[in-house]
C-alpha positions in Angstrom: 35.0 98.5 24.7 38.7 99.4 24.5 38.7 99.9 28.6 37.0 96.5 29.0 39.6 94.5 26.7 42.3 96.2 28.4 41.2 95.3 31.2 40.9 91.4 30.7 44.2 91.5 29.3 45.8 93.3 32.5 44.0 90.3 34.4 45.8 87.8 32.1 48.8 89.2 32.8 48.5 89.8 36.1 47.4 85.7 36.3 50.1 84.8 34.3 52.5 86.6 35.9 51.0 85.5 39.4 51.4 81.9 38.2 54.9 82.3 37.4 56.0 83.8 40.8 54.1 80.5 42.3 55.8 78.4 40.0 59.2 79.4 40.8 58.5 80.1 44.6 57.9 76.2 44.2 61.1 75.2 42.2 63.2 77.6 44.3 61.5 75.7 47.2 62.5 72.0 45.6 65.5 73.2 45.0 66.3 73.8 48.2 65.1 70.6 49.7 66.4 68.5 47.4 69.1 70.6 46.2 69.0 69.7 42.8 66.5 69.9 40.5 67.3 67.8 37.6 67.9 65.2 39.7 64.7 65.3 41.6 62.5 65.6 38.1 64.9 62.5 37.2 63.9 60.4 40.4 59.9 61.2 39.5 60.4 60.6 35.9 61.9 57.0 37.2 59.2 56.6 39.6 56.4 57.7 37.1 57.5 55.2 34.9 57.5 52.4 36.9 54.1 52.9 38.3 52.9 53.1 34.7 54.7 50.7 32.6 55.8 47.7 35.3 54.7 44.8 34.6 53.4 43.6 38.2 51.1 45.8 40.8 53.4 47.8 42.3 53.6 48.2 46.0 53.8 52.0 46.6 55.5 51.9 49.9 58.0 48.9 49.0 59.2 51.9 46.0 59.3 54.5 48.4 61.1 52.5 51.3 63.3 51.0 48.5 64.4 54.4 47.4 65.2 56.2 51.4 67.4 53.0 51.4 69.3 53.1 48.3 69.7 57.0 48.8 71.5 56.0 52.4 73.6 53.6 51.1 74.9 55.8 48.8 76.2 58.0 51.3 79.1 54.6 51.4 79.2 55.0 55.6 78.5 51.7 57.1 77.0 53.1 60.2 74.2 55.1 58.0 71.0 53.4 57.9 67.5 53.4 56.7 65.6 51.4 60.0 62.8 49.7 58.8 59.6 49.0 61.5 61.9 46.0 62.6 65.4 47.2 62.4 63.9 50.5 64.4 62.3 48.6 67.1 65.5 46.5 67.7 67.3 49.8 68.1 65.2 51.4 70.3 64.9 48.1 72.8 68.8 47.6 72.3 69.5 51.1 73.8 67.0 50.1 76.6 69.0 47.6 78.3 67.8 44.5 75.8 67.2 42.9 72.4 66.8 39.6 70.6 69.9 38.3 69.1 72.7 36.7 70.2 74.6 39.0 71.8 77.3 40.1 69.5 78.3 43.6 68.4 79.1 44.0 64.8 81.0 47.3 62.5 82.5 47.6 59.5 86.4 48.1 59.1 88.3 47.6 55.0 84.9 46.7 53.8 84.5 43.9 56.2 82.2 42.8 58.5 84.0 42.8 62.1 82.8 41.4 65.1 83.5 44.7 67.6 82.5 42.8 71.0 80.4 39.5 72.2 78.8 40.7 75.0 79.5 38.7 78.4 78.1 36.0 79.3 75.5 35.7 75.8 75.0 32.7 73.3 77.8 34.7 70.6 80.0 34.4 73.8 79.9 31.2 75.0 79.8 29.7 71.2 83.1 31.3 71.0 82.8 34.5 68.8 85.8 36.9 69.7 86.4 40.4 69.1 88.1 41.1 65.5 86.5 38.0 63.8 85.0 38.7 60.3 81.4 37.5 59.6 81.6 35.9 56.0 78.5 34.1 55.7 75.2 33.6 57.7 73.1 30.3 57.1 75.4 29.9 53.7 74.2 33.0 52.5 77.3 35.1 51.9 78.0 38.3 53.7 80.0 40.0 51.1 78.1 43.3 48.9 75.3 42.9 51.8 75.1 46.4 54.3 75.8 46.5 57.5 72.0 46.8 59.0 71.2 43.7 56.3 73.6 41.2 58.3 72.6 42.1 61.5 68.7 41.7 60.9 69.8 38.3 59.9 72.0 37.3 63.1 68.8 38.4 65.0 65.3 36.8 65.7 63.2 34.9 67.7 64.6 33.3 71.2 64.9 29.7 70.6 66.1 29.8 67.0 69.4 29.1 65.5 71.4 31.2 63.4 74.6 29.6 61.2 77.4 32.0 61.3 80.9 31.8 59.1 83.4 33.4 60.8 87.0 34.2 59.8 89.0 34.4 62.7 92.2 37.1 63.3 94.4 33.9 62.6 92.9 33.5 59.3 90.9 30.2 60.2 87.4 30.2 58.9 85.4 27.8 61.1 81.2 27.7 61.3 79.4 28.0 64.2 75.6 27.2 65.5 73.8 29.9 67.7 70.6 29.6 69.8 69.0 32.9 69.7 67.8 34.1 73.0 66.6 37.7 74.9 70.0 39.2 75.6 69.4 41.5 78.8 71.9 44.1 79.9 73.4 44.6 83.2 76.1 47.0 82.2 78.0 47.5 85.0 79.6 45.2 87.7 81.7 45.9 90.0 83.6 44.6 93.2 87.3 45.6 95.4 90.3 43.8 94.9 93.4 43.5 97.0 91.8 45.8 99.7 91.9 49.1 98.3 91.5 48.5 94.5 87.7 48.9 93.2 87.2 47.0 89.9 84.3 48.2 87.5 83.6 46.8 84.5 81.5 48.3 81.8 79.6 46.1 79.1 78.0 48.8 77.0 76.9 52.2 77.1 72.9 51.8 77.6 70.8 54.5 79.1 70.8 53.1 82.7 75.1 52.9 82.6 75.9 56.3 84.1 73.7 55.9 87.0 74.5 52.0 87.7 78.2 53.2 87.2 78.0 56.1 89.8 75.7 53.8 91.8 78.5 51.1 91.8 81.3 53.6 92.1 79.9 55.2 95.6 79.9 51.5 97.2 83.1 50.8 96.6 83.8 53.8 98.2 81.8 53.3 101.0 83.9 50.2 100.9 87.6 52.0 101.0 88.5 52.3 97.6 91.4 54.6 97.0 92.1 53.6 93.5 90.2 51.7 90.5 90.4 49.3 88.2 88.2 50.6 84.4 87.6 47.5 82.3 86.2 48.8 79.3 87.5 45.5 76.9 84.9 44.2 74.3 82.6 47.1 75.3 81.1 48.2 72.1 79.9 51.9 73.1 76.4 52.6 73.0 75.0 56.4 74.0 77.6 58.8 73.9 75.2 60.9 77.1 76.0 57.8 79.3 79.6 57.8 78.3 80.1 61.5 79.8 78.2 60.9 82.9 80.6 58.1 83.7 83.9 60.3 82.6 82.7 63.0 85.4 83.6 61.1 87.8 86.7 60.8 86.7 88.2 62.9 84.3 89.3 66.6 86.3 87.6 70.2 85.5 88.0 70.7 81.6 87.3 69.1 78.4 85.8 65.2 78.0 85.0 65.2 74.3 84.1 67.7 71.1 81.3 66.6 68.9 81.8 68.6 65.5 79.4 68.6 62.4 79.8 69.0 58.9 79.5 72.8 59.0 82.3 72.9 61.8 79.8 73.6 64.6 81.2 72.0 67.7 79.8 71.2 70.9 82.3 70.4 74.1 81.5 68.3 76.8 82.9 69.2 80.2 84.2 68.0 83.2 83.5 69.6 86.6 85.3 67.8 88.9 87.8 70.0 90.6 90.5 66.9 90.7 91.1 63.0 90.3 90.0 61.8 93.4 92.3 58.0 92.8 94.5 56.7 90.5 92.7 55.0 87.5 93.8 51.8 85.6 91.7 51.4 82.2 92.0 48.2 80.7 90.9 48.2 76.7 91.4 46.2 73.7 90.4 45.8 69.7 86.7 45.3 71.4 86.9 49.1 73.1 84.6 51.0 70.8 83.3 54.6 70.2 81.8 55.7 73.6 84.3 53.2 75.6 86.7 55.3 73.6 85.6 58.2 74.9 85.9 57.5 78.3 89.3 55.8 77.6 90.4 59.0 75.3 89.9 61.4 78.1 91.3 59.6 80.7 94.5 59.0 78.5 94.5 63.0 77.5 93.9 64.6 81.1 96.8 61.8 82.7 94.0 61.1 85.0 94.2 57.6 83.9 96.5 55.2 82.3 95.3 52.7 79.9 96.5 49.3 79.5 95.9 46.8 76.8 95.6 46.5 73.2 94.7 49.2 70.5 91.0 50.1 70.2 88.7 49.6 67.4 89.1 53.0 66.3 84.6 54.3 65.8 85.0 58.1 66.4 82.3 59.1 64.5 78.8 60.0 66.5 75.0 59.0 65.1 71.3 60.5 65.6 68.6 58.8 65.1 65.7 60.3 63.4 62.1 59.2 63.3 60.8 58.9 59.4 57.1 58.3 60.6 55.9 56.2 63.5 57.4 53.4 63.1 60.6 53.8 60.9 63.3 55.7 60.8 67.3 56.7 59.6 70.2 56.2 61.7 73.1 59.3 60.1 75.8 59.9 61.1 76.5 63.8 61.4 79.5 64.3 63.2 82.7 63.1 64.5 84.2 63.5 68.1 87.4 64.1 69.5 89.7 63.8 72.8 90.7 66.7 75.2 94.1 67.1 73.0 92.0 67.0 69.7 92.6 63.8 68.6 90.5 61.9 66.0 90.5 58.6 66.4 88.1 57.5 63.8 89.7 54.4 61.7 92.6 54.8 63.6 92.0 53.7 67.4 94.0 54.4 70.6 97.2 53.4 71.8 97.3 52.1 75.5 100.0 53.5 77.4 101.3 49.8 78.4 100.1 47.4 75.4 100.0 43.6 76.6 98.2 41.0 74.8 95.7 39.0 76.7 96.6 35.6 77.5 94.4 32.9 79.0 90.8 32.8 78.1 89.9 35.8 80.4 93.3 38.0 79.6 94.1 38.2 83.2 97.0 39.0 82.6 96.5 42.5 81.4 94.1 43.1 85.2 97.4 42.1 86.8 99.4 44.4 85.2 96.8 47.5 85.8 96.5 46.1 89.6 100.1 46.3 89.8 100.7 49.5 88.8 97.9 50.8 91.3 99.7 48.9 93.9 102.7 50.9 92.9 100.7 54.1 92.6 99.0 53.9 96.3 102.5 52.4 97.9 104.5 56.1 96.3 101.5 58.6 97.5 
């Protein structure tokens, strides 16, 4: 009898004790996920209560999305992003080479809401939306405590409608414009000679069809005697940072194009293998000359196998990855931050042209000029 009631007590024990390894194996487990526990038992209590006590039916999935949001925007970096099914989709046919809007490209820079580039040739364009005006309302709805992904699911919709934008411009006038909303498709590179020898190529954005249009356009105007080349990389927002490297091999000589570093000081080095500069490169930029045009423009400037001309960049050093959440949402985070040949960050900061000229006349011709002239110059002393 004694046997038998020691033995149900070992089982006990040996349950209990069982339990207790499971139970911590799971907290240990949480823990490590979520990386703190009370905080994660204070989240459930939260959402436990207002699936209980609410006064309305609650939509589980409205909660859920709600909190992924809120839990992004506390990480206070305007290019994180929860991507709902819409916000995704836009993303994903944006990188493709087209999207409904009308054709701006927006950041955040001191909290506000900055128009990076218009794209050529789009309805933001021709209504007169310049690079480094600040959206402050859209259809009289102000822009101010809204994120970044919030104002541009409003600026985009369905080809044919209009959008109201409030725009404050660098000059400090604040003037309204109307907006038809239209398909905005991508070619992203063009490209033709100039003064005989000179090639011109101009880059809109970085989609995933620019290297091999660039490379594409760059061999014809060989083929058509270029010796030297015009880079006009003004109001070009950036885009994929892959497409920004393919073009800088063509250009930049045997060595570094950019380090990507995380958070953990992992680091990742793009590289050149060009054995040398084949011409001399002019690189036109401005306030509009974002992350991967910065890139491009970065290296160029670092290896001296271009020279940049223009106006300071905007100054988006920091690279994103988009992850799927399920199959059709997902989180735009950024993870780590690049940097030039030398090292430089230029995150918040921009880059300096080697000859800085403001634009003048409606197409800053002025500043093509200049880069033509110095290739002139360049091709004249070789």
């Amino acid at each position: 009898m004694l046997k038998k009631r020691f033995s149900i007590v070992t089982l006990v024990i040996a349950c209990i004790c069982s339990c207790t390894l499971v139970i911590a194996a799971l907290l240990y487990g949480l823990q490590s996920v979520t990386g703190s526990l009370p905080g994660t038992f204070k989240f459930l209590r939260a959402l436990s209560i207002v699936r209980s006590s609410f006064i309305e039916s609650v939509d589980y999935n409205k909660l859920y999305e709600g909190a992924i949001k809120g839990m992004v925007n506390a990480l206070c970096d305007p290019y994180s992003v929860y991507l709902d099914e819409e916000s995704f989709k836009s993303l994903i046919t944006s990188t493709e080479g087209h999207f409904g809007g009308i054709g701006i490209v927006i950041g955040m820079k001191d909290n506000n809401f900055v128009v990076i580039a218009p794209l050529k040739g789009t309805p933001g364009d021709r209504a007169g939306i310049k690079s480094g005006d600040k959206i402050t309302a859209i259809d009289g709805k102000k822009t101010a405590g809204q994120t970044l992904e919030d104002v541009v699911a409003q600026i985009r919709g369905k080809e044919g409608t209009s959008v109201e934008i409030e725009l404050k411009t660098k000059a400090g006038e604040v003037k309204t414009v109307r907006v038809i909303r239209s398909d905005i498709k991508l070619e992203t590179v063009a490209g033709e000679m100039k003064n005989n020898k000179i090639g011109y190529i101009r880059i809109g954005m970085f989609n995933e069809n620019t290297g091999s249009d660039f490379i594409k356009k760059f061999h014809e105007l060989e083929g058509q005697g270029m010796e030297a080349l015009v880079l006009d990389l003004r109001d070009n927002p950036g885009g994929l940072l892959s497409e920004s490297v393919k073009v800088a091999e063509l250009m930049v000589p045997k060595g570094p194009i950019v380090s990507v570093t995380e958070r953990s000081g992992k680091s990742v080095t793009e590289y050149s293998s060009l054995e040398k500069t084949k011409y001399p490169v002019a690189v036109i930029v401005n306030q509009g000359s974002a992350s991967a045009a910065e890139i491009v423009a970065g290296a160029l400037q670092d290896t001296k196998a271009g020279k940049l001309f223009g106006t300071k960049t905007f100054g988006k050093g920091s690279v994103q990855s988009v992850s799927n959440l399920d199959e059709s949402t997902g989180m735009k985070l950024t993870i780590a931050r690049y940097y030039t040949p030398s090292g430089r960050s230029i995150n918040g900061t921009g880059i300096e042209p080697d000859v800085v000229i403001e634009a003048t006349g409606e197409n800053g011709e002025n500043q093509l000029t200049e880069a033509i002239s110095y290739l002139e110059k360049e091709l004249a002393n070789k």
